[in-house]
C-alpha positions, -999 to 999 in steps of 0.1 A, spaced: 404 105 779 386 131 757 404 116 726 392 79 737 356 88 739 354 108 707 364 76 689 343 58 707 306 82 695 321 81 664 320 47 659 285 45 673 275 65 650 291 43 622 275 17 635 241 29 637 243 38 597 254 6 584 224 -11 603 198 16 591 210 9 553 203 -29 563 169 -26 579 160 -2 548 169 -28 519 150 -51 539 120 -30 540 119 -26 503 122 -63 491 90 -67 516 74 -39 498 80 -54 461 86 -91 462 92 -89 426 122 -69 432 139 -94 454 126 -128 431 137 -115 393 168 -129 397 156 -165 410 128 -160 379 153 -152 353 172 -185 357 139 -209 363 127 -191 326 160 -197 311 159 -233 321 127 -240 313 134 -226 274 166 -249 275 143 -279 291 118 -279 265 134 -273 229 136 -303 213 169 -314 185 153 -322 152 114 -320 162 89 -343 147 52 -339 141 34 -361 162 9 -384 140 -10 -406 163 -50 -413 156 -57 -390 184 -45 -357 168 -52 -367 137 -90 -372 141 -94 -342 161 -90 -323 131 -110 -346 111 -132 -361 139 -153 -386 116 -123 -402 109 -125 -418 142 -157 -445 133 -146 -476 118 -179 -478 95 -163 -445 80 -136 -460 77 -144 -493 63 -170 -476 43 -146 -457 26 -117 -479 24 -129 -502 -4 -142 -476 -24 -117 -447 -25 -95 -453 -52 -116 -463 -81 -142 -438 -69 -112 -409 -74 -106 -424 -110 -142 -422 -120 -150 -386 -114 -115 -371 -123 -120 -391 -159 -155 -372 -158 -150 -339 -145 -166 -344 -109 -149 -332 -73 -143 -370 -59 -150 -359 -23 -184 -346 -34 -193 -378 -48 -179 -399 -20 -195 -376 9 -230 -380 -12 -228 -417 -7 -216 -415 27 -245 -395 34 -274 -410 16 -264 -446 27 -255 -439 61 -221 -455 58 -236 -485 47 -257 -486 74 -292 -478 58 -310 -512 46 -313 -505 13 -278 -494 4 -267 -528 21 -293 -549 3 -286 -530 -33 -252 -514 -35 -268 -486 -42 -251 -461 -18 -263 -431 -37 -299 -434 -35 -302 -438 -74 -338 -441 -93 -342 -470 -113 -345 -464 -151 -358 -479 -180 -349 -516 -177 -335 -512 -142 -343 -538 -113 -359 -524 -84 -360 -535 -49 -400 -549 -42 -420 -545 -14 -407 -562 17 -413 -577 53 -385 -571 74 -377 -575 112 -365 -542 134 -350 -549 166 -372 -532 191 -345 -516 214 -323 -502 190 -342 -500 155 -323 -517 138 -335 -530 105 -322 -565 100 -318 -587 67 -295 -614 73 -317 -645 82 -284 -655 107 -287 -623 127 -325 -624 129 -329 -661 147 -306 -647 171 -333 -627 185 -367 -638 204 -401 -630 186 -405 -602 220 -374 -585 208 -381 -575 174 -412 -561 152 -422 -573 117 -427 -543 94 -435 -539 58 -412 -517 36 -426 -504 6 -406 -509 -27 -381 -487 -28 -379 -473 -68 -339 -476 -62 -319 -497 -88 -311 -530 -72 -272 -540 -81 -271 -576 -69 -267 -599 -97 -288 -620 -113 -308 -639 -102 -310 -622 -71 -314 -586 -85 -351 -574 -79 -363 -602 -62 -372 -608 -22 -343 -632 -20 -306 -631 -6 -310 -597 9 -277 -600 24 -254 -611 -3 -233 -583 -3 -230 -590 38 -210 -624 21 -197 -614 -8 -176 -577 1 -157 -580 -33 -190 -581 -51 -203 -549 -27 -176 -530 -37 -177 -532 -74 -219 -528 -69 -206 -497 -53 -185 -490 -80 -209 -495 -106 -236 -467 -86 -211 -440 -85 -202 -445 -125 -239 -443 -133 -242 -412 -113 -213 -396 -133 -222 -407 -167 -259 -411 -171 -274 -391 -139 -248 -360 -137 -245 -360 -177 -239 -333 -195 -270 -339 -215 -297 -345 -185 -328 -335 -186 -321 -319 -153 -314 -281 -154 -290 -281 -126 -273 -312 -135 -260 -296 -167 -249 -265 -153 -230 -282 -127 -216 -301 -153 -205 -271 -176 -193 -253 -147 -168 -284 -141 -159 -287 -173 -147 -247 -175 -131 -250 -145 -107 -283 -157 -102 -263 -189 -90 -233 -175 -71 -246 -142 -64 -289 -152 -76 -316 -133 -60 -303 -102 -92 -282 -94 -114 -308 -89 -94 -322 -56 -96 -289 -39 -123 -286 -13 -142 -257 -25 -150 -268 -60 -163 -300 -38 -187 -276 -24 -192 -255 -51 -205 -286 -70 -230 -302 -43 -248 -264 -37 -251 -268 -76 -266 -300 -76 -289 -296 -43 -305 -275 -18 -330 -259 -48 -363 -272 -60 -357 -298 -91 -320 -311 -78 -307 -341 -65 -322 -329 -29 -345 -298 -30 -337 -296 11 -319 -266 18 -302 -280 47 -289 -309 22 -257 -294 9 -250 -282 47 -249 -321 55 -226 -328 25 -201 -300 30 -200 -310 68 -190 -345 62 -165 -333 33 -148 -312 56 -152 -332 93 -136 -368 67 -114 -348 53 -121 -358 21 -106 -333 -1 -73 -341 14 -78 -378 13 -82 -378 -23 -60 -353 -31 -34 -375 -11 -44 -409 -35 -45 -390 -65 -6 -378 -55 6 -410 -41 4 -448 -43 1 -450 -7 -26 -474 9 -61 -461 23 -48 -470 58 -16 -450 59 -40 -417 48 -64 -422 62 
């Protein structure tokens, strides 16, 4: 009988370890929830690494990511602006020694894409004085829609509106070279030619941004800064090729040469920040670096 109970405390007291090692792990995993989950976060980590590696990844190139890095890229007056323009533009300034994205932000600038009324009257998208012989645009009386002011030229667009919506104004002549052709150069007449005629626009366009190469950014101007900037292009293509002149900082080394101090092309200090913003925010550096490599159309580089 003594025998029988002895067993019988002893495996009482078996009993009552086993279940105090149970209640005590249990305790602990309360305690430090970590402790009990690492396994459980282990595997979801491992999957999720499996889940998302892709087999032979590819960038992704829709207009979304590509204009948030260049975020004017995503207005079609930019766009269209640019498009005609580009490629003979490029040509022009590398057979001179300019930065083509200097040139082509200058004009995207001073005309507003297009948008101003003179550059869309004249071609003359880099705000160029007449010379010598030149025709200027005269004096004129245009109409200005009253909610938006815009300044319109086409005779079509302006009977569209009723004499409350718009405002007569007179425009002073403008002293810019006038690139329509005869006999509409100069004169009061077909202000929106190049609205019909885009072929025309584009070589008028043309024809601005080879006189500002040649005869305005010359080697030999009168203009002290002109030359210098001119010079200074010329050492760098001698030492370093043509090459130089699509990188982005002889783009901006050129426009703080040929603005933003008293007798340049703009004395106004903030007028290379404008420039430099647009080359950078068009990406045109890379744009014409990218025509200049490739014979791939505007549309697929831009």
């Amino acid at each position: 009988m003594i025998r029988k109970n002895s067993i019988f405390v002893v495996l009482m007291i078996l009993l009552l370890v086993v279940s105090c090692n149970n209640n005590s792990s249990s305790s602990r995993a309360k305690n430090n929830p970590s402790e009990s989950s690492i396994n459980t976060d282990t595997i979801k980590a491992t999957v999720s690494k499996k889940a998302i590696k892709i087999k032979n990844p590819k960038v992704i190139n829709s207009e979304a990511a590509y204009n948030s890095k260049y975020k004017l890229r995503k207005y079609s007056n930019v766009k269209s602006f640019y498009k005609r323009i580009a490629r003979p533009a490029i040509q022009l300034c590398l057979d001179n020694n300019v930065p083509p994205a200097a040139i082509l932000a200058i004009a995207g600038l001073e005309s507003g894409w297009n948008q101003g009324y003179i550059g869309r009257i004249t071609g003359n998208i880099l705000s160029l004085g007449n010379r010598r012989g030149d025709k200027e645009l005269p004096a004129l009386l245009l109409p200005k829609v009253k909610s938006t002011g815009e300044i319109l030229i086409d005779s079509l667009e302006i009977i569209k509106y009723t004499p409350e919506q718009i405002e007569w104004e007179n425009r002073p002549p403008s002293l810019k070279k006038d690139y329509r052709p005869a006999p509409w150069g100069g004169t009061k007449y077909k202000l929106a030619y190049f609205k019909y005629h885009p072929e025309e626009k584009a070589k008028a366009q043309i024809k601005n941004i080879n006189d500002f190469v040649t005869i305005f950014i010359s080697r030999n101007s009168r203009i002290s800064v002109y030359r210098k900037a001119r010079h200074m292009m010329d050492s760098l293509v001698e030492q370093k090729g043509k090459e130089v002149l699509l990188k982005e900082e002889t783009a901006i080394l050129f426009i703080n040469q040929i603005g933003g101090k008293p007798n340049s092309f703009n004395f106004r200090k903030t007028w290379p920040k404008k420039v430099t913003y647009i080359i950078k925010n068009a990406g045109l550096a890379e744009l014409t670096k990218q025509m200049n490599k490739t014979d791939k159309e505007f549309d697929e580089l831009w």
